[in-house]
C-alpha positions as CSV (number, residue, x, y, z in Angstrom):
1,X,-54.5,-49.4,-13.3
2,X,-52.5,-46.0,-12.8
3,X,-54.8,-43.1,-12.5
4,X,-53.6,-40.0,-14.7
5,X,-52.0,-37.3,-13.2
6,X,-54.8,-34.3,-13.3
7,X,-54.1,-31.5,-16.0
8,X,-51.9,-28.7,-14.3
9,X,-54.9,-25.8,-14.6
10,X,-56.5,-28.4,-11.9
11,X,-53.2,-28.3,-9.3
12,X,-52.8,-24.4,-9.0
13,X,-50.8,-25.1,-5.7
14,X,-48.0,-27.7,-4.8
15,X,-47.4,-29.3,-1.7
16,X,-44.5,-28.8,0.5
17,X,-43.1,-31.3,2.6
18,X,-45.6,-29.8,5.6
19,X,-48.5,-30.3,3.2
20,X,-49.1,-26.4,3.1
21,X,-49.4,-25.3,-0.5
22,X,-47.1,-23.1,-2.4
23,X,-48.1,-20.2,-4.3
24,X,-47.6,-21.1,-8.1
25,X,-44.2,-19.3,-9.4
26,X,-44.6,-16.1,-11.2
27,X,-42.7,-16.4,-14.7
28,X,-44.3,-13.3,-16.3
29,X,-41.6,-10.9,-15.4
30,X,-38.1,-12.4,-15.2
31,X,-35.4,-10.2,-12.6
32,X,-33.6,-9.2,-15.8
33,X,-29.3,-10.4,-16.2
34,X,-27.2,-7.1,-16.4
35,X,-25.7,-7.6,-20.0
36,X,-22.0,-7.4,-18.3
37,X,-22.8,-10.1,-16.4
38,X,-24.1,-12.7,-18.6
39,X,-21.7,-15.7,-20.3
40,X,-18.5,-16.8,-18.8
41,X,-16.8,-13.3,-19.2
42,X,-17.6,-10.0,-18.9
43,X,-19.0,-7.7,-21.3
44,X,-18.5,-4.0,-20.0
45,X,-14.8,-3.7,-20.5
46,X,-13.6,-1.3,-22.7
47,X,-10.0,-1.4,-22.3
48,X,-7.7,-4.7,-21.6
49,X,-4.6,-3.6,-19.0
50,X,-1.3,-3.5,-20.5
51,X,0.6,-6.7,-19.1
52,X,3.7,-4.2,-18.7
53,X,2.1,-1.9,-16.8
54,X,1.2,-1.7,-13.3
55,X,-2.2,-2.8,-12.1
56,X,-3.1,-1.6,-8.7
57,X,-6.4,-2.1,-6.6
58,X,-7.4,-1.4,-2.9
59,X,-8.8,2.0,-1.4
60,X,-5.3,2.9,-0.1
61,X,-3.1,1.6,-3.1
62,X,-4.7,3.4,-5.5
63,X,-6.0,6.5,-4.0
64,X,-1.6,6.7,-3.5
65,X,-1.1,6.1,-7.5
66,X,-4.0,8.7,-7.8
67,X,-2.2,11.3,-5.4
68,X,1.3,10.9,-7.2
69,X,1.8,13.2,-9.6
70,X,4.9,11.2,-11.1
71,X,2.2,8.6,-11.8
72,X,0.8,8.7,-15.4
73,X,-2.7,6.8,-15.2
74,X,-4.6,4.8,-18.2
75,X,-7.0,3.8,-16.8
76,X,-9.8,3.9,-13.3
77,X,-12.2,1.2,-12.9
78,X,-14.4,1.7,-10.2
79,X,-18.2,0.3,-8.4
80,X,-20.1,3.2,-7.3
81,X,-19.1,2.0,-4.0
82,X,-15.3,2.2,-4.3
83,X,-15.5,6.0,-6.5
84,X,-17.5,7.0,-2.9
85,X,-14.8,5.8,-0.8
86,X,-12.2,7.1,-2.9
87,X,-14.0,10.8,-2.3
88,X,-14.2,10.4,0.5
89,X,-10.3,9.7,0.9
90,X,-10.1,12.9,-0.4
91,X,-7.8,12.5,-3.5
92,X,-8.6,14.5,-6.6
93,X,-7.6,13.0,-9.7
94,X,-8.1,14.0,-13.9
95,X,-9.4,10.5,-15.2
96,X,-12.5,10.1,-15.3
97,X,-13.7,6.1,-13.8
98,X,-15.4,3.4,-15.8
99,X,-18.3,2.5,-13.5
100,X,-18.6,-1.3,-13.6
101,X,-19.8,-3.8,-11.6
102,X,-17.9,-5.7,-8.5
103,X,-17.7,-9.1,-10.8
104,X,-16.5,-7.1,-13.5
105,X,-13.3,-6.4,-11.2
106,X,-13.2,-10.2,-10.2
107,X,-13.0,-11.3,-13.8
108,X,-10.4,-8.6,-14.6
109,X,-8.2,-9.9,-11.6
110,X,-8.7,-13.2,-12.0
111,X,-5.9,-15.6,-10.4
112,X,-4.6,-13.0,-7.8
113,X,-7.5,-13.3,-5.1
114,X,-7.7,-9.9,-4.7
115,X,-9.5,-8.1,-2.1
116,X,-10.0,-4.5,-4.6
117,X,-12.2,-3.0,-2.5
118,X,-14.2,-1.8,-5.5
119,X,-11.4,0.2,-7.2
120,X,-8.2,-0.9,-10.1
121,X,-5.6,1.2,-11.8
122,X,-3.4,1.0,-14.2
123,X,-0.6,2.7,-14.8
124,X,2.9,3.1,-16.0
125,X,6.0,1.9,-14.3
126,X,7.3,4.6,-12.1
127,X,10.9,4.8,-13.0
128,X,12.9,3.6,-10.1
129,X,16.7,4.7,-9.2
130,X,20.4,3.3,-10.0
131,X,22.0,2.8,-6.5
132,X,24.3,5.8,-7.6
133,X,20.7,7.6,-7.4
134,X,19.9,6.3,-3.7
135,X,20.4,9.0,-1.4
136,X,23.3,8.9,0.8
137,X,22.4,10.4,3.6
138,X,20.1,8.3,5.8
139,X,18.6,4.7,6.2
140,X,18.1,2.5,3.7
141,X,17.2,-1.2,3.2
142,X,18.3,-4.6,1.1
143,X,16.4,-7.9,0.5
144,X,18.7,-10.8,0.2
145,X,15.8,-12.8,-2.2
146,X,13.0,-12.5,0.3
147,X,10.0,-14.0,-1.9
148,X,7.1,-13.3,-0.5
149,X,4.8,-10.4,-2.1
150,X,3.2,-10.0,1.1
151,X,6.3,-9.6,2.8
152,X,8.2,-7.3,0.6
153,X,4.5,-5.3,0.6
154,X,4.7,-5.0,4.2
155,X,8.3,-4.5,4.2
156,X,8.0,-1.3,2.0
157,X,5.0,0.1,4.3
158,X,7.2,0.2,7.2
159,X,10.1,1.8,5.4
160,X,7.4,4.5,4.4
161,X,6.8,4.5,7.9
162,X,10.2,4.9,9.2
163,X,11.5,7.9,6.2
164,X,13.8,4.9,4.7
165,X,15.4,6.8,1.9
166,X,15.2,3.3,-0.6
167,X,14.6,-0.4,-0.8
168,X,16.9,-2.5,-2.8
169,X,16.4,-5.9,-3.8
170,X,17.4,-8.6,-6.3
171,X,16.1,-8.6,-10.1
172,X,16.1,-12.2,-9.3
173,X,14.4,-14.6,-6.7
174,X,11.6,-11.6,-5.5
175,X,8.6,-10.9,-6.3
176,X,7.4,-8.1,-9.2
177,X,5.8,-5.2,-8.9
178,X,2.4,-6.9,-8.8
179,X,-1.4,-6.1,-7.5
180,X,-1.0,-8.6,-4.3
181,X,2.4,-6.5,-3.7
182,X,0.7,-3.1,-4.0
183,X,-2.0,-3.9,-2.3
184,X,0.4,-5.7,0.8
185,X,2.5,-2.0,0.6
186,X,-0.6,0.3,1.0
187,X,0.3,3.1,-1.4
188,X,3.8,2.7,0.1
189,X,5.4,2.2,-3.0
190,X,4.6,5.9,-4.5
191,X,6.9,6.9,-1.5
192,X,9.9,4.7,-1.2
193,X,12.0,4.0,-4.2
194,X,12.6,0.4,-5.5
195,X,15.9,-0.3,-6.7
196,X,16.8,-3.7,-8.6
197,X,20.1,-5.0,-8.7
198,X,21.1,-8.4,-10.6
199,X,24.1,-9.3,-7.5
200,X,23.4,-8.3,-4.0
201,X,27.3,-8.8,-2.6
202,X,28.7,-6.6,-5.6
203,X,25.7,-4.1,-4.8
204,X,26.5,-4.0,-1.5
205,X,30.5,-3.2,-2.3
206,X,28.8,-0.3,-4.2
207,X,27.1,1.1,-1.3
208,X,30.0,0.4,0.9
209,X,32.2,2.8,-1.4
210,X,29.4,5.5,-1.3
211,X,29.9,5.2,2.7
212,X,27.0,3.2,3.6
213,X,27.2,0.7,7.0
214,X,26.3,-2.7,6.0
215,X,24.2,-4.5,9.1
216,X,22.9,-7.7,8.7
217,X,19.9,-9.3,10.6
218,X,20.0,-12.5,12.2
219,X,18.4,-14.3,15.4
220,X,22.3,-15.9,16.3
221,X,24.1,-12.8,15.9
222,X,26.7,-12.1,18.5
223,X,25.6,-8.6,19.3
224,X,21.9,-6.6,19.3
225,X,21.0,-4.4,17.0
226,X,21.2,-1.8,19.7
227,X,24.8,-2.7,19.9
228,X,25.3,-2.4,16.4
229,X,26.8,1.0,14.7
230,X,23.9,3.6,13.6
231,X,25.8,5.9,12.3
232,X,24.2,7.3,8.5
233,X,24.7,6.6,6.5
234,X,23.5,2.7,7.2
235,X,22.0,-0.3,4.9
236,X,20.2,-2.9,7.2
237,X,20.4,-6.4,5.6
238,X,17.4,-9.1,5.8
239,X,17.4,-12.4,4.8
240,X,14.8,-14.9,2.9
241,X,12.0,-16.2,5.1
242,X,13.4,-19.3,6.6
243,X,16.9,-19.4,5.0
244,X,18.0,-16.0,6.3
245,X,21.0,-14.6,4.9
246,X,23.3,-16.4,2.3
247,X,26.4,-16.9,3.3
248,X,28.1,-14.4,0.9
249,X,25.4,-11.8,1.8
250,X,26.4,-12.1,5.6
251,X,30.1,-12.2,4.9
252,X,29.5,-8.9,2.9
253,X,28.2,-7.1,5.8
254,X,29.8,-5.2,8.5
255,X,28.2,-6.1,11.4
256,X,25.6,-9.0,12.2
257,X,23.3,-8.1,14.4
258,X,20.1,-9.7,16.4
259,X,17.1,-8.2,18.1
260,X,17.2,-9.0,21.9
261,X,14.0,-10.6,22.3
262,X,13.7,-12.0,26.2
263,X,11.4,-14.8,25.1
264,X,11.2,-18.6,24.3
265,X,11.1,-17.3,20.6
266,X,14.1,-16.0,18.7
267,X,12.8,-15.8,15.3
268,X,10.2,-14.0,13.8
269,X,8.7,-13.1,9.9
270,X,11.2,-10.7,8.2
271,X,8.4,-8.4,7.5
272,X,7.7,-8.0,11.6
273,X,11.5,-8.3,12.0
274,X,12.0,-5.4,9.7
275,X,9.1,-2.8,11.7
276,X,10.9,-3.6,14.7
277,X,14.3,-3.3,13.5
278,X,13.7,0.0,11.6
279,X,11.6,1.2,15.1
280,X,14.7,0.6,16.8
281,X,17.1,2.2,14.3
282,X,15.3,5.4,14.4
283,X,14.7,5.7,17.6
């Protein structure tokens, strides 16, 4: 006959595995759940972005939408952590933050895995120029439907880099002005205007009647970009990751050009292609 277990007052300790006894678990006083943390969804949020407006997270991003007085803000969300890093970034800025916490941020940029560094913005659209409004004086750069919001990001940051006076691309077939694409361009995009256009040939007719130099960019060109005309002012051309340029698009330009790269690889990502490119065009 099966002995009853003794009553639990009798077996203050439990066994482990090694036979050493655990310390019974102390229930009395529960790690309390923040409020904003408990459920599915957050709690603390006192304000639900505008889906037309820009949302835009990471130290640099948004310390660049804080420091842009064009920029109107609606809102700053921040963990103590991120407000610290974005003093000590040295931008002053009107608004005050909402101080939430880091999952608070995660549940408000759900679907994008976003790295926000503790900090997200929103704010209104900045208003971007007609190409009639693109300054005709310098460099400036077009997108034949390059996809990739990581790309055009990285894209923008070297034009920022390199004084490019615009970046146009297609209405269609690119990516929108979204947190991953902000967050790829570092705060570039408060410096280099984006211009949309609905055709890239007819656009690039336009800029050719406002005296702009149309060179293409593509590993099988005859000449190097070195070889190419720099004279200003100039629109370099880059094509779709893996595609390249469409056939209209290269027919369009003036001149196809390659970088001369000595190695067994010809190609590379149109976001490196376009540092190098714009490195060698201004230099």
């Amino acid at each position: 006959m099966r002995k009853p277990f003794p009553p639990k007052s009798s077996r203050p300790f439990a066994k482990s595995g090694s036979g050493r006894p655990f310390p019974p678990r102390d229930r009395s006083d529960p790690k309390p759940v923040p409020a904003s943390l408990k459920g599915d969804r957050p709690k603390a949020l006192s304000h639900v972005p505008d889906p037309t407006n820009d949302v835009i997270y990471g130290i640099h991003a948004v310390a660049a939408v804080l420091a842009n007085p064009q920029r109107k803000i609606k809102k700053l969300w921040a963990t103590e952590n991120g407000l610290q890093r974005l003093k000590e970034e040295g931008v002053s800025h009107s608004i005050s933050p909402e101080i939430v916490h880091p999952r608070i941020l995660d549940h408000l940029l759900t679907g994008q895995d976003a790295v926000h560094q503790g900090v997200v913005a929103e704010a209104l659209p900045l208003k971007q120029p007609r190409l009639d409004q693109v300054p005709r004086d310098g460099l400036i750069v077009l997108l034949d439907q390059v996809t990739d919001p990581h790309n055009v990001g990285a894209i923008l940051r070297s034009c920022a880099a390199f004084g490019v006076k615009a970046l146009v691309t297609t209405a269609r077939h690119a990516p929108n002005e979204t947190g991953v694409f902000f967050k790829a361009a570092s705060g570039a995009y408060e410096h280099v205007p984006v211009s949309r256009v609905t055709n890239l040939s007819a656009a690039m007719e336009e800029l050719r009647g406002y005296g702009f130099r149309l060179v293409g960019l593509d590993s099988e060109a005859p000449i190097t970009l070195e070889q190419a005309s720099r004279a200003r002012p100039l629109a370099l051309v880059l094509g779709s990751e893996g595609k390249g340029l469409r056939e209209k698009t290269r027919a369009t330009c003036d001149e196809v050009a390659r970088l001369d790269m000595p190695g067994a690889i010809k190609s590379l990502n149109v976001s490196i292609a376009a540092a190098i490119s714009l490195y060698a065009l201004t230099h």
